[in-house]
C-alpha atoms as a printed R data frame, in Angstrom:
    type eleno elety resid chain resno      x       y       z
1   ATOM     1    CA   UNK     A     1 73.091  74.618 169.584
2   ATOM     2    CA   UNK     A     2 75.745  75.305 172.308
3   ATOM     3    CA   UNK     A     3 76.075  73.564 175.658
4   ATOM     4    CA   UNK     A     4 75.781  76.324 177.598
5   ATOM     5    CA   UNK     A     5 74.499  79.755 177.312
6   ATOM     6    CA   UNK     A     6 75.919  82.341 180.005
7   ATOM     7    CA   UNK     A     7 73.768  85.664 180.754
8   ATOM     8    CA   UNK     A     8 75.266  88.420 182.582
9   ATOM     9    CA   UNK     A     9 73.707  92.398 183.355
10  ATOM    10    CA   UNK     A    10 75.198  95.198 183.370
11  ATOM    11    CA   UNK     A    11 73.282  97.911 184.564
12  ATOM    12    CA   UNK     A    12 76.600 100.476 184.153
13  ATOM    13    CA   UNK     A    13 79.386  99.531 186.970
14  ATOM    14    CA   UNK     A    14 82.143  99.305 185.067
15  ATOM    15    CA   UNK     A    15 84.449  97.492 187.349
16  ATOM    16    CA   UNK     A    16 82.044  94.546 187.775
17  ATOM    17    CA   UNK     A    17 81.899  94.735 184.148
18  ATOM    18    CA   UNK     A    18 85.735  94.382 183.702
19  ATOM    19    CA   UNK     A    19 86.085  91.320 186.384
20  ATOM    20    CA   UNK     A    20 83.194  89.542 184.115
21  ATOM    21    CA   UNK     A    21 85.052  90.293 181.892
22  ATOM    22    CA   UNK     A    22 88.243  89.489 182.757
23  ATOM    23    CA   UNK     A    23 87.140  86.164 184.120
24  ATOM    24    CA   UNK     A    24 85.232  85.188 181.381
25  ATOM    25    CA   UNK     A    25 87.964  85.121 178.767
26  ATOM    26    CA   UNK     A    26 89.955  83.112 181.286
27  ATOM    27    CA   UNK     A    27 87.638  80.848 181.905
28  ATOM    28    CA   UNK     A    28 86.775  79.600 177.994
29  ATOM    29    CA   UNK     A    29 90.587  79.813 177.567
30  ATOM    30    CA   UNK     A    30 91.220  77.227 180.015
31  ATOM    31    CA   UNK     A    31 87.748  75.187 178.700
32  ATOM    32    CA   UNK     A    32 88.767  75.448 175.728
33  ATOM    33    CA   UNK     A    33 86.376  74.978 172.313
34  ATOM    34    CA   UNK     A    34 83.255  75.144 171.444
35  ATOM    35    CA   UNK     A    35 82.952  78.677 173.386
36  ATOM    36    CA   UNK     A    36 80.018  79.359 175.258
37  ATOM    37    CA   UNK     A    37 77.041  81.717 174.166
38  ATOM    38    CA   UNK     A    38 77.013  84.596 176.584
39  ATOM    39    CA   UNK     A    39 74.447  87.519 176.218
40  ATOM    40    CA   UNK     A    40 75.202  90.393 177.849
41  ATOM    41    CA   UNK     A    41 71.581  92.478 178.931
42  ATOM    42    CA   UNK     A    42 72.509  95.978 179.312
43  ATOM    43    CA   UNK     A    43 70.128  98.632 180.838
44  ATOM    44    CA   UNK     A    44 69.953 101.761 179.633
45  ATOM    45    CA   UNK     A    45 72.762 103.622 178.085
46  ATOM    46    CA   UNK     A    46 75.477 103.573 181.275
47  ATOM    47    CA   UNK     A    47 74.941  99.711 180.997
48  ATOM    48    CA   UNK     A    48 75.271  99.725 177.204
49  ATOM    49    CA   UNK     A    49 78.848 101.387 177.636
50  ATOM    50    CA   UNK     A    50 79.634  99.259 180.293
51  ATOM    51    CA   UNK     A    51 78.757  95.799 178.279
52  ATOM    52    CA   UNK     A    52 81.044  97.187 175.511
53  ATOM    53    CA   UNK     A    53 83.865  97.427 177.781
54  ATOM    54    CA   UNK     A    54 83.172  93.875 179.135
55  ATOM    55    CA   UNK     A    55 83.040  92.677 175.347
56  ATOM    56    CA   UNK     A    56 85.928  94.170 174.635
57  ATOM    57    CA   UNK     A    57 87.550  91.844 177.159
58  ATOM    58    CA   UNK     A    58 86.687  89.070 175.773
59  ATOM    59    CA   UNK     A    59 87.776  89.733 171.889
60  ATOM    60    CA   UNK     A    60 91.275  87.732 172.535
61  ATOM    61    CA   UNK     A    61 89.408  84.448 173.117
62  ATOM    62    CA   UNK     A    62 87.061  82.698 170.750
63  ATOM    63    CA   UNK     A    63 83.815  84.150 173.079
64  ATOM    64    CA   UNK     A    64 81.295  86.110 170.468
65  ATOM    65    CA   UNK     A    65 79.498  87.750 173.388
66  ATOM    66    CA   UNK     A    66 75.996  89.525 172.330
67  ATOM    67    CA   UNK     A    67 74.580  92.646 173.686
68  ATOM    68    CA   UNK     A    68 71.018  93.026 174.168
69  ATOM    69    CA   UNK     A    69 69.404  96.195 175.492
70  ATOM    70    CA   UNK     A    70 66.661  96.931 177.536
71  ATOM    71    CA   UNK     A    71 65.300 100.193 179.039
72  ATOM    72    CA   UNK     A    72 67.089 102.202 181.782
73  ATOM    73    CA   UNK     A    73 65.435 102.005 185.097
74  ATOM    74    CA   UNK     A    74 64.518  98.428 184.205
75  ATOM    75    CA   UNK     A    75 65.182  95.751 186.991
76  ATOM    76    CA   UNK     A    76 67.239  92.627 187.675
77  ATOM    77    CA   UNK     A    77 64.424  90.201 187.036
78  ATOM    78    CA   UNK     A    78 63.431  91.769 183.844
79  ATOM    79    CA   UNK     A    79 66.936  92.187 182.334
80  ATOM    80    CA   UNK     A    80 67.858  88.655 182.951
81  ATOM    81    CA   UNK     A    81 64.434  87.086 181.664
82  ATOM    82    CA   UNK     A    82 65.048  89.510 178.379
83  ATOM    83    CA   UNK     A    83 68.459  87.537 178.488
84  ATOM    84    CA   UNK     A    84 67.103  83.761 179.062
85  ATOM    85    CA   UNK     A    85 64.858  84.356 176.060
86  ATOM    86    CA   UNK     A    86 67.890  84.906 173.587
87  ATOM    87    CA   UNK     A    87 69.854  82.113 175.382
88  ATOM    88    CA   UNK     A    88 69.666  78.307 173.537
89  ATOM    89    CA   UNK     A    89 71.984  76.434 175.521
90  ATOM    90    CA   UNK     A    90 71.221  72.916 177.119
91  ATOM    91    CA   UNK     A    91 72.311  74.902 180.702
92  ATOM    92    CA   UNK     A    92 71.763  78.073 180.904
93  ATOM    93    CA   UNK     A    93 73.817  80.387 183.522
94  ATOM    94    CA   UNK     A    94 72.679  83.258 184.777
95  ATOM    95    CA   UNK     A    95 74.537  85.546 186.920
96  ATOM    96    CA   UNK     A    96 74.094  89.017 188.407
97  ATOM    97    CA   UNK     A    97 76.695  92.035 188.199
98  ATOM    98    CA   UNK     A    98 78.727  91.689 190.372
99  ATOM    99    CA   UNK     A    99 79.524  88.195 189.633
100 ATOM   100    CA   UNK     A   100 82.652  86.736 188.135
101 ATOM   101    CA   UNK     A   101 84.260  83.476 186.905
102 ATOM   102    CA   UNK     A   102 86.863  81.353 188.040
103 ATOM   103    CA   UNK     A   103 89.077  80.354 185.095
104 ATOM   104    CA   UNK     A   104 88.306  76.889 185.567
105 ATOM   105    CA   UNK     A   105 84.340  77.342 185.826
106 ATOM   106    CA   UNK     A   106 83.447  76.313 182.344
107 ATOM   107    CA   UNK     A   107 85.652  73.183 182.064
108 ATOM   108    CA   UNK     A   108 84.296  72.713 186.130
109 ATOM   109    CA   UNK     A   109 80.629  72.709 184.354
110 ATOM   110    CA   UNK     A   110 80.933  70.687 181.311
111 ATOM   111    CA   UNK     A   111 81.889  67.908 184.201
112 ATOM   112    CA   UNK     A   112 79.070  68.281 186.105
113 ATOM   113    CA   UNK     A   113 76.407  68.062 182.862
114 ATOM   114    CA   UNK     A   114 76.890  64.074 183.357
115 ATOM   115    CA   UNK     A   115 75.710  64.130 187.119
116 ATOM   116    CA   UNK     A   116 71.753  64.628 188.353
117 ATOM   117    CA   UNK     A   117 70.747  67.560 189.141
118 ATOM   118    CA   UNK     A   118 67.796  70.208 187.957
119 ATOM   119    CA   UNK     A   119 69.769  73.316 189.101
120 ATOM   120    CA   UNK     A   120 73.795  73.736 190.209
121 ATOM   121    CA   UNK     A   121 74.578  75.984 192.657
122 ATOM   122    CA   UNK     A   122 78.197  77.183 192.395
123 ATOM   123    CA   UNK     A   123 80.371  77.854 195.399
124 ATOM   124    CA   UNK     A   124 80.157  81.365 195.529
125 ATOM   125    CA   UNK     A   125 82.646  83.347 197.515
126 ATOM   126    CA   UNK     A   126 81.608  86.690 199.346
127 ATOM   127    CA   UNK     A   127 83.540  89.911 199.397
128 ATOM   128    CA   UNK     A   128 86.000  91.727 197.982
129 ATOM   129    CA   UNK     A   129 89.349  89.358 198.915
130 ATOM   130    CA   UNK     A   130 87.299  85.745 197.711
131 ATOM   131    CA   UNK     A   131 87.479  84.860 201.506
132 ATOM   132    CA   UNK     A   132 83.909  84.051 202.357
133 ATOM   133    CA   UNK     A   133 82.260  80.918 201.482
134 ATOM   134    CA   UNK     A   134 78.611  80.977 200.565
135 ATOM   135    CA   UNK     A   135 76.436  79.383 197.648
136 ATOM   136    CA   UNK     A   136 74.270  77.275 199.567
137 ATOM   137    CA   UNK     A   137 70.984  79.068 201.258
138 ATOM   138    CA   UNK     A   138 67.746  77.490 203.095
139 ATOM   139    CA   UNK     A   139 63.917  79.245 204.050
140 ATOM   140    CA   UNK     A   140 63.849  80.162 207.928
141 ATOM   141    CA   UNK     A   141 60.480  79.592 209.967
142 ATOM   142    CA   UNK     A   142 59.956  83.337 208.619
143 ATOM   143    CA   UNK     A   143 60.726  82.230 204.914
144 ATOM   144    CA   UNK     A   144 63.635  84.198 204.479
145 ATOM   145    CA   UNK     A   145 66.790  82.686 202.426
146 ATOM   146    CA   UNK     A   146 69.805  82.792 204.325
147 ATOM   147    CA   UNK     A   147 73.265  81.899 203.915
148 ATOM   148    CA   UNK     A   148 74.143  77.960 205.285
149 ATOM   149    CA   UNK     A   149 77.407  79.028 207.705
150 ATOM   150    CA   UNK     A   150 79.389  76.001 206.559
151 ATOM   151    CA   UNK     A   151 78.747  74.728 203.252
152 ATOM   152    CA   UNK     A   152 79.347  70.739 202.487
153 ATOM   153    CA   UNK     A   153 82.826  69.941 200.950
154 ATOM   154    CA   UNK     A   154 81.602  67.754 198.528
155 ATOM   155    CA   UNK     A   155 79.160  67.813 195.957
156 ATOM   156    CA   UNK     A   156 75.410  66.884 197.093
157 ATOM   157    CA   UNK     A   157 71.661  67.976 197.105
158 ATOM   158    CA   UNK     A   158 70.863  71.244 198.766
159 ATOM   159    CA   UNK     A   159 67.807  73.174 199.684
160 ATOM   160    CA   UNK     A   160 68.656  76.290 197.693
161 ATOM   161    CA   UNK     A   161 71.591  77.640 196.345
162 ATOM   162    CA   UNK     A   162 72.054  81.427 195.614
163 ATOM   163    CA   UNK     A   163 70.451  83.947 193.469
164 ATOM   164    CA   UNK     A   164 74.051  85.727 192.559
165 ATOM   165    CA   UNK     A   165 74.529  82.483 190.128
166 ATOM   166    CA   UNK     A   166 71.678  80.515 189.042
167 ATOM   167    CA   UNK     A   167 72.469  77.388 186.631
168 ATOM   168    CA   UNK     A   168 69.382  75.566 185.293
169 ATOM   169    CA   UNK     A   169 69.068  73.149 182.649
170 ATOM   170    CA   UNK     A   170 66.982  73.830 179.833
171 ATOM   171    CA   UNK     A   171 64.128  71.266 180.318
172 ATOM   172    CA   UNK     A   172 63.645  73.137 183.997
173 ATOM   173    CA   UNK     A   173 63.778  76.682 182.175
174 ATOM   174    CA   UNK     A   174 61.370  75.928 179.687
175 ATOM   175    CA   UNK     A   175 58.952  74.720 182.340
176 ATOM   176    CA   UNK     A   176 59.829  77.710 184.591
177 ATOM   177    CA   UNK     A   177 59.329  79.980 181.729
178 ATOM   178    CA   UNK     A   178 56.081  78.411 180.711
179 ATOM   179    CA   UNK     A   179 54.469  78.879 184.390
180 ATOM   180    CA   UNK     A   180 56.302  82.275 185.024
181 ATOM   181    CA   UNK     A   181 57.270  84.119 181.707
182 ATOM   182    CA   UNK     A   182 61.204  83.343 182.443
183 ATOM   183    CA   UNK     A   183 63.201  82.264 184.883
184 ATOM   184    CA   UNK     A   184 62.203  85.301 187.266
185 ATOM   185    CA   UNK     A   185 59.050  86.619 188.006
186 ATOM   186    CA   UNK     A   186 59.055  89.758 186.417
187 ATOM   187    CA   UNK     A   187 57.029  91.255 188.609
188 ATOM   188    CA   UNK     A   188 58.918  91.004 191.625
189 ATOM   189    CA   UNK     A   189 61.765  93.392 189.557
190 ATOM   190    CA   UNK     A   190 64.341  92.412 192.403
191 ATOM   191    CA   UNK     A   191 65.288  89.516 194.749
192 ATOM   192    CA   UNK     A   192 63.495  86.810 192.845
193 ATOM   193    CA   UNK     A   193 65.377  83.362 194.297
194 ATOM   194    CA   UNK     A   194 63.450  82.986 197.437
195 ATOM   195    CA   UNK     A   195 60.184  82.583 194.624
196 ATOM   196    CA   UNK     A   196 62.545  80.265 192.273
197 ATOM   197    CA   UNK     A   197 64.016  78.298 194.871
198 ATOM   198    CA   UNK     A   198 60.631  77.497 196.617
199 ATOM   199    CA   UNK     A   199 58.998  76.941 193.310
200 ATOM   200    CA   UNK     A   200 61.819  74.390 192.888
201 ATOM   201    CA   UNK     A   201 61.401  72.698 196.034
202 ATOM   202    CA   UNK     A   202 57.548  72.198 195.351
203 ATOM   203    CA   UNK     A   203 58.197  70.622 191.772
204 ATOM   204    CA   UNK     A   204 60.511  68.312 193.743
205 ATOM   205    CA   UNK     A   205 63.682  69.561 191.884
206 ATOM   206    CA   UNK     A   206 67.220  68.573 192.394
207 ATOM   207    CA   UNK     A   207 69.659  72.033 193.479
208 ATOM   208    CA   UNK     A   208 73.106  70.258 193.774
209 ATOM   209    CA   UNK     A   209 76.048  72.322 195.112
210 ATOM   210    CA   UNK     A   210 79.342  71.949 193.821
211 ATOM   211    CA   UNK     A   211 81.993  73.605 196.237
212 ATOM   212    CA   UNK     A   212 84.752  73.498 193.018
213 ATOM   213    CA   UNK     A   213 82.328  75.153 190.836
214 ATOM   214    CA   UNK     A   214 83.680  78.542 191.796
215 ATOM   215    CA   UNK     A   215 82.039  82.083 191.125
216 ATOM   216    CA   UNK     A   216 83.041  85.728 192.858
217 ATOM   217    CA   UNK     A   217 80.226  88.018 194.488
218 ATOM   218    CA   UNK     A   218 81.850  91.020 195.122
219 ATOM   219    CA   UNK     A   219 79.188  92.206 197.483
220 ATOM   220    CA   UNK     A   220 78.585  95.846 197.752
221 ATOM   221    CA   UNK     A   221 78.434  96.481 194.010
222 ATOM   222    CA   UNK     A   222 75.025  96.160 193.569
223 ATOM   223    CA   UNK     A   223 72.692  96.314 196.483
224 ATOM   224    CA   UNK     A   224 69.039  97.726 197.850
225 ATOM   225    CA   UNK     A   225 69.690 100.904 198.561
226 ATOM   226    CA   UNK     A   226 66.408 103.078 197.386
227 ATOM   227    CA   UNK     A   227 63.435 103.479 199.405
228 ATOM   228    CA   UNK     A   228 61.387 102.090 196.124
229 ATOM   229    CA   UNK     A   229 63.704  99.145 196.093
230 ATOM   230    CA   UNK     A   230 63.247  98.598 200.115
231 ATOM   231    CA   UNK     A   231 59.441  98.204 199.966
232 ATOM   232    CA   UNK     A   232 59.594  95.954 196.681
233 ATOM   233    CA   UNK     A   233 61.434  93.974 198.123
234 ATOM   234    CA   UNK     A   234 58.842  93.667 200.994
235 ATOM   235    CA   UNK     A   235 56.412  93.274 198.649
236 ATOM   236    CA   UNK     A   236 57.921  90.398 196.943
237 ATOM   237    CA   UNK     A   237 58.392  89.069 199.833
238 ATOM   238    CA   UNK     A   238 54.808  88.806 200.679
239 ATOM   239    CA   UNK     A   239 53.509  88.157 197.195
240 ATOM   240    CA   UNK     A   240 56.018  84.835 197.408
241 ATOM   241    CA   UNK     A   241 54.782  83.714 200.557
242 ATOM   242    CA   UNK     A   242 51.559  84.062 199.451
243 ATOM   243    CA   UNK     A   243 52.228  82.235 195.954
244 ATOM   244    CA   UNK     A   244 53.575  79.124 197.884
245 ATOM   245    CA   UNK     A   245 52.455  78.976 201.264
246 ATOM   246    CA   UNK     A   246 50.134  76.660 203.113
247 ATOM   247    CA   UNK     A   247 48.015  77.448 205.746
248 ATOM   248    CA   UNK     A   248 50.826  75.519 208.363
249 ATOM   249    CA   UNK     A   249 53.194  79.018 206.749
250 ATOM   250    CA   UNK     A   250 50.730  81.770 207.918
251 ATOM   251    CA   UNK     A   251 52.786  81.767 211.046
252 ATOM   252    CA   UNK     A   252 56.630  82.062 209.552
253 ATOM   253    CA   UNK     A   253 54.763  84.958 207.176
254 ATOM   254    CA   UNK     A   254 53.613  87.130 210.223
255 ATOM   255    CA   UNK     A   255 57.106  86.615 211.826
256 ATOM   256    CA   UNK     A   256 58.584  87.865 208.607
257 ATOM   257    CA   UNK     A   257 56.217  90.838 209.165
258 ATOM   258    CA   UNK     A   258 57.661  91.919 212.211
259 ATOM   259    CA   UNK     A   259 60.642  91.528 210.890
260 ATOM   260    CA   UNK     A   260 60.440  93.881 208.760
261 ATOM   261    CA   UNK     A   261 58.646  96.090 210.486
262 ATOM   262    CA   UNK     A   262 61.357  96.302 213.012
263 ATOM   263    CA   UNK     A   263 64.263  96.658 210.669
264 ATOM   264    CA   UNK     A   264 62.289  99.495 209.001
265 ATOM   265    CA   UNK     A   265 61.589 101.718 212.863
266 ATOM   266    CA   UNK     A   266 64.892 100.069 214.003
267 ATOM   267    CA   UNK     A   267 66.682 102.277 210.743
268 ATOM   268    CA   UNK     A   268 64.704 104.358 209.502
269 ATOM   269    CA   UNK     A   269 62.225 105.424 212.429
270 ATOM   270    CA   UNK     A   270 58.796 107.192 211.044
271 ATOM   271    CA   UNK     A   271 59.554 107.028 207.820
272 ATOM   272    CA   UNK     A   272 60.764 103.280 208.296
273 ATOM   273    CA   UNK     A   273 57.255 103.271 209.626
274 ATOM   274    CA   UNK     A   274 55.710 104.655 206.348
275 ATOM   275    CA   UNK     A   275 57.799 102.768 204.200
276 ATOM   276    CA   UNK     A   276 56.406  99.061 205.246
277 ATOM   277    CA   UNK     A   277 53.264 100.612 204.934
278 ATOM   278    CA   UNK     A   278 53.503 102.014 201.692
279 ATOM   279    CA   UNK     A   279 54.823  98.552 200.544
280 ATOM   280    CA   UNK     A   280 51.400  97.087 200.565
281 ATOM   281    CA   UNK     A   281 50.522  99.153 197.923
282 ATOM   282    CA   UNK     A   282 53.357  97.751 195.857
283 ATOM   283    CA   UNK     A   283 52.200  94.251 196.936
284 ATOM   284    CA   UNK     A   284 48.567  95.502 195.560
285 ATOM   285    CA   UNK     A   285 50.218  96.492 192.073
286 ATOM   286    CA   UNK     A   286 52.413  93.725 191.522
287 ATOM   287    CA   UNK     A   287 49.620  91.249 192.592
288 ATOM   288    CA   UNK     A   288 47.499  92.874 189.932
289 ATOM   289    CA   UNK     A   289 50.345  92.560 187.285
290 ATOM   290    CA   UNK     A   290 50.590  89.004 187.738
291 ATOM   291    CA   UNK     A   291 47.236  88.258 187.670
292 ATOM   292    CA   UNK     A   292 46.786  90.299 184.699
293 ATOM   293    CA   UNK     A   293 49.858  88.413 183.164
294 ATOM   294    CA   UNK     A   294 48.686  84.782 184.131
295 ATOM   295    CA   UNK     A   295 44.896  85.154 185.582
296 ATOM   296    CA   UNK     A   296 45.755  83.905 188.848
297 ATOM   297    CA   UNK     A   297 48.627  84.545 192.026
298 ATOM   298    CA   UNK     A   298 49.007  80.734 192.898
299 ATOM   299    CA   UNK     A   299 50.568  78.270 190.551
């Protein structure tokens, strides 16, 4: 059984795929043996050719990286669940597009396997030029997940860490999986930390940042950019604060409302307007899906 299993998507962005790549080879180079299982999830056939090309990357170091393929059109959350059920490692890493290693990652991780934690959040660092610290998040009175401005410098317990780079051992996974189906709720298709993160804080579980545990986000790459996207992402929203609030939340949940009711008039105007209100019928459907899937919304 490896140590740690590293699970990647490519969904058919080729340059992500070559700084995965890229970074990847460097990274079990300088960690040296045994390599690390990484599964690479492509969807559809414009991720399939872009997992090859990361692959290919990696055929100078002693990485065996497997491709797994789901359907085109299918979403983050599914892809990387499809992923964590191939992966056997004692940590399991799993990472979005757009994310990529620093060469010293691996042989960063193997360190911190000795120290408590339930999840490790990496330092991740925003942007195209590496320049903007992030990696640690926390819930708003409106129970949104937003960046902490300035991260600690040392290693400690935080809130939440991101969704670009999740790091979980296996005990937590295999909990998470048996509640949820994976690590994500497949359901929710996108955006599925603010749900794993507050799970995590209600099971009393240990996030730990590590500021030297370093990953890339180049931000841009991958974002929510379709009007289906925009109101499942409300609906996830909604479904999550209904999953794990208490009646003390109902408060923070209508703020988030307005929120995004104002960000959709604010950009979008009428059809903003029809947007948030067509999202409650994706709340209605994914609702029924998970109910369907488990009997029951609430954990």
């Amino acid at each position: 059984m490896p140590d740690i299993s590293l699970v990647t998507v490519t969904f058919g962005d080729e340059l992500s795929a070559t700084r995965v790549g890229t970074g990847l080879e460097a990274a079990q180079r300088s960690a040296g043996d045994p390599p690390v299982e990484v599964i690479v999830v492509a969807v559809g056939p414009d991720g399939r050719a872009a997992a090859e090309q990361l692959v290919g990357l990696t055929k100078l170091s002693s990485l065996k990286p497997e491709i797994v393929e789901v359907e085109a059109g299918a979403g983050f959350a599914r892809a990387a669940n499809v992923g964590v059920a191939k992966a056997s490692g004692d940590i399991v890493v799993v990472a979005k597009p757009e994310v990529s290693f620093h060469q010293r990652f691996l042989k960063r991780l193997r360190t911190e396997a000795a120290e408590r934690w339930d999840f490790l959040a990496p330092a991740v660092r925003e942007g195209e030029d590496g320049k903007v610290p992030a990696g640690v998040t926390k819930r708003t009175r409106a129970h949104r997940l937003v960046p902490v401005d300035n991260p600690p410098t040392q290693p400690q317990a935080v809130t939440s860490g991101s969704g670009a780079c999740v790091i979980v051992r296996r005990h937590v996974l295999d909990r998470r999986t048996a509640e949820v189906g994976g690590l994500f709720e497949e359901a929710f298709d996108t955006a599925g930390e603010l749900d794993l993160f507050w799970w995590a804080e209600k099971e009393g579980l240990v996030v730990r940042y590590v500021p030297t545990l370093m990953v890339g986000n180049a931000v841009g790459q991958y974002v929510i950019e379709t009007a289906d996207e925009r109101r499942q992402a409300m609906a996830n929203y909604r479904l999550t604060v209904w999953k794990h609030g208490e009646r003390k939340d109902a408060t923070g949940w209508l703020l988030g409302e307005a929120a995004f009711i104002s960000e959709e008039v604010g950009g979008g105007g009428l059809s903003g307007l029809m947007r948030y209100v067509t999202s409650w019928r994706d709340t209605v459907r994914s609702a029924q899906g998970i109910r369907k899937k488990r009997g029951k919304l609430r954990g």
